[in-house]
C-alpha positions as CSV (number, residue, x, y, z in Angstrom):
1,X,-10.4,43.3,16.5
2,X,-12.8,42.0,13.9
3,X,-15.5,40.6,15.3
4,X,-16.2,37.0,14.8
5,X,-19.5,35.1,13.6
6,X,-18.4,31.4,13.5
7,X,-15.7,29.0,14.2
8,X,-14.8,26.2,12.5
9,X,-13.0,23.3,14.5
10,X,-11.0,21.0,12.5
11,X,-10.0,18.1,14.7
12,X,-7.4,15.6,13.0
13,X,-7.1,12.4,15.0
14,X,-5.0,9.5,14.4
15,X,-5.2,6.5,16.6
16,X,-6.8,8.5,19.7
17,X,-8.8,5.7,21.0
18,X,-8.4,7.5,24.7
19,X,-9.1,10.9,24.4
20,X,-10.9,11.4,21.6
21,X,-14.4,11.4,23.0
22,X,-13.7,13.3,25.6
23,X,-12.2,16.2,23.7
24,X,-15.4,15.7,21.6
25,X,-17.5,16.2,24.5
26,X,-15.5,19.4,25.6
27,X,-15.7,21.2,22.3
28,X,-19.2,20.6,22.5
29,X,-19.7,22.6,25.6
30,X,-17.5,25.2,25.9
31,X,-18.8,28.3,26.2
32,X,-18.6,30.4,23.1
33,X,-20.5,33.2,22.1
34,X,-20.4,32.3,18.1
35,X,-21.7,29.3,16.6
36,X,-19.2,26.8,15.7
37,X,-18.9,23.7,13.5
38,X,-16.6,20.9,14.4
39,X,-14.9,18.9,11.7
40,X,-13.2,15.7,13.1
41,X,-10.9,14.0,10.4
42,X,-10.0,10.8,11.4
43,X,-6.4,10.2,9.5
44,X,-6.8,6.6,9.1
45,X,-6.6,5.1,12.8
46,X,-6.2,1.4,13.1
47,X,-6.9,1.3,17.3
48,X,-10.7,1.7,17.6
49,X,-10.6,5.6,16.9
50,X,-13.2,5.0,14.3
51,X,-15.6,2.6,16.9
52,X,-15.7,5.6,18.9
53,X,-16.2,8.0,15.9
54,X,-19.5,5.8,15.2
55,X,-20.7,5.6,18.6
56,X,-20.8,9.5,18.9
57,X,-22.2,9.6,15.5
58,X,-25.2,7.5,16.9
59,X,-25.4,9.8,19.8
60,X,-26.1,12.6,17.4
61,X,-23.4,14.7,18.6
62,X,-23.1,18.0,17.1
63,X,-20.1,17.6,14.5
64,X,-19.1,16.2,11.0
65,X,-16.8,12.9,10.6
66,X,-14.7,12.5,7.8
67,X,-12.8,9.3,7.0
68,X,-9.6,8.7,5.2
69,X,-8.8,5.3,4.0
70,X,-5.5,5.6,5.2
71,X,-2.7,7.3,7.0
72,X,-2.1,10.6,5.2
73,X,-0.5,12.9,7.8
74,X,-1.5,15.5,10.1
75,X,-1.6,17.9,7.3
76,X,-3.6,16.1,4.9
77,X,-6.3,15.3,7.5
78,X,-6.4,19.9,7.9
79,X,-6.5,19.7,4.5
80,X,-9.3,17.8,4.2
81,X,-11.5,19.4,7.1
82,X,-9.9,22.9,5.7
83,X,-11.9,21.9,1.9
84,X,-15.4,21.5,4.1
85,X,-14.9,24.3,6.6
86,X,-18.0,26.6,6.1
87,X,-16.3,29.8,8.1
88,X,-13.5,29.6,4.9
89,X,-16.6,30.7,2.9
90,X,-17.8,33.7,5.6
91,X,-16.1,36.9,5.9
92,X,-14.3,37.5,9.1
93,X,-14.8,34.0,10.8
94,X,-12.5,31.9,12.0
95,X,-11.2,28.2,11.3
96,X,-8.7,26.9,13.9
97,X,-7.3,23.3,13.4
98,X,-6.7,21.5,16.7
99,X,-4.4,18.5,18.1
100,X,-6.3,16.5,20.5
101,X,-4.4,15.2,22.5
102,X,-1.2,18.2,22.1
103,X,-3.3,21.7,21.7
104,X,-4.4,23.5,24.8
105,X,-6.9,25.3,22.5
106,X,-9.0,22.7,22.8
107,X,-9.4,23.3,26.6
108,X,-10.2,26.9,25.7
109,X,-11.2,28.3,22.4
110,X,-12.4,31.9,24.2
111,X,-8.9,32.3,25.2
112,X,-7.5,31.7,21.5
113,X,-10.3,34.5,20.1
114,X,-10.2,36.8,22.9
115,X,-13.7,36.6,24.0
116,X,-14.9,37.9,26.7
């Protein structure tokens, strides 16, 4: 297994006014043993998504927002968090693109990379 330096997280979130601070919060503390950079890529939410994109901003949590001015589907919002993800530009690091509220990954990225 190649052994891996960094993680990129790249978050697309569409009208996740419920869980979307809360899967902040658990990407932010689970336990991995590389550093990681999370990318959340609000796909134009219209429900208050981006209120609570703002107020974690202001909390100074550890990740980088990106807005879209509208609705461009789940694969344009990768896209765009793919274009800023610095593990593309490291050898042997990892990007992993997550579903908030659908992808058990985001309960456990060691799993995914199988770290010990």
């Amino acid at each position: 297994m190649t052994e891996v330096d960094r993680v990129s997280i790249i978050v697309p979130v569409y009208n996740e006014i419920r869980t979307i601070r809360a899967v902040i919060d658990r990407l932010l503390t689970i336990d991995l043993p590389v550093e990681r950079e999370i990318l959340i890529v609000d796909d134009g939410s219209t429900d208050g998504t981006r209120e609570v994109l703002a107020r974690a901003e202001a909390d100074g949590i550890r990740a980088t927002i990106l807005l879209a001015e509208r609705n461009g589907g789940k694969g344009s919002a990768i896209r765009r968090g793919l274009a800023l993800a610095e593990a593309l530009a490291m050898p042997y690091d990892q990007v992993v693109a997550l579903d908030a509220l659908a992808d058990p990954r985001a309960r456990n990225l060691r799993e995914r990379f199988g770290i010990a």
